[in-house]
N, C-alpha and C positions, 0 to 999 in steps of 0.2 A: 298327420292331422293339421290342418289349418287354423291359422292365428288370426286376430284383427291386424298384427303387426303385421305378416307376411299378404295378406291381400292388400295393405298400405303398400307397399312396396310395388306388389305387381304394378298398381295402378299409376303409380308416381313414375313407372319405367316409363309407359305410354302418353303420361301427360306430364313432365318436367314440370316444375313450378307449382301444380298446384296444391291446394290445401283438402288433405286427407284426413278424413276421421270415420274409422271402421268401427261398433261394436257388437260384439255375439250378444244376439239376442236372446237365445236360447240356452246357453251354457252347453251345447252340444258337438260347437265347433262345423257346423255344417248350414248354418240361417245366421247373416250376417245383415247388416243394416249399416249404409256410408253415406256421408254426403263430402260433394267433392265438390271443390271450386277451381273453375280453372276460367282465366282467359278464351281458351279455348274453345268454348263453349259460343261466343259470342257470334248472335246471328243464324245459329242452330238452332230445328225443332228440339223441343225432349228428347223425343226417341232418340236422334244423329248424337247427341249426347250419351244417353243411356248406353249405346251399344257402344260409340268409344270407351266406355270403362268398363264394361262388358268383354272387348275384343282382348285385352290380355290373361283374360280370366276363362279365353273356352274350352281350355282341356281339364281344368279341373270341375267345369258349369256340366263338361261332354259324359265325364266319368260320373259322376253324382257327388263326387267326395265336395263340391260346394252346391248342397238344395236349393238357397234361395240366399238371394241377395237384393233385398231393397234399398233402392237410390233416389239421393235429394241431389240433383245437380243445380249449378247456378252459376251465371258470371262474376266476376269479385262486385261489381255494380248490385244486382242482384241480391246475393250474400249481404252488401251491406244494406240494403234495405231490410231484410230480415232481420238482421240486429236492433235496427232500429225499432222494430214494433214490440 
């Protein structure tokens, strides 16, 4: 059964540094909702984002054991405009 903690982690393997916050939205452990900041991001469409944190996650996306995962990516730039509003 998958956790908010344990897809934290996937994500944090493939992108070092950045800031992870997973929550089940469902209480079903299988529809999850994150938004992730990374550096990394920077200069990327969405999508080339979305699927970097997507890519450590495709055997369990492959199996069904994760149904849906919705993502807020941003750059820490970005991120801190959000705060702001």
């Amino acid at each position: 059964m998958l956790s908010p903690e344990w897809i934290k982690e996937r994500v944090l393997s493939a992108l070092p540094g950045a800031q992870v916050e997973v929550v089940d939205t469902t209480g079903t452990n299988d529809h999850f909702e994150a938004r992730v900041v990374s550096a990394q991001f920077a200069g990327m469409p969405m999508v080339r984002a979305h699927q970097l944190v997507y890519a450590p996650l495709k055997d369990v996306l492959a199996t069904g054991e994760l149904h849906a995962l919705a993502l807020k990516t941003y750059t820490p730039e970005q991120w801190a405009q959000q705060v702001k509003k």
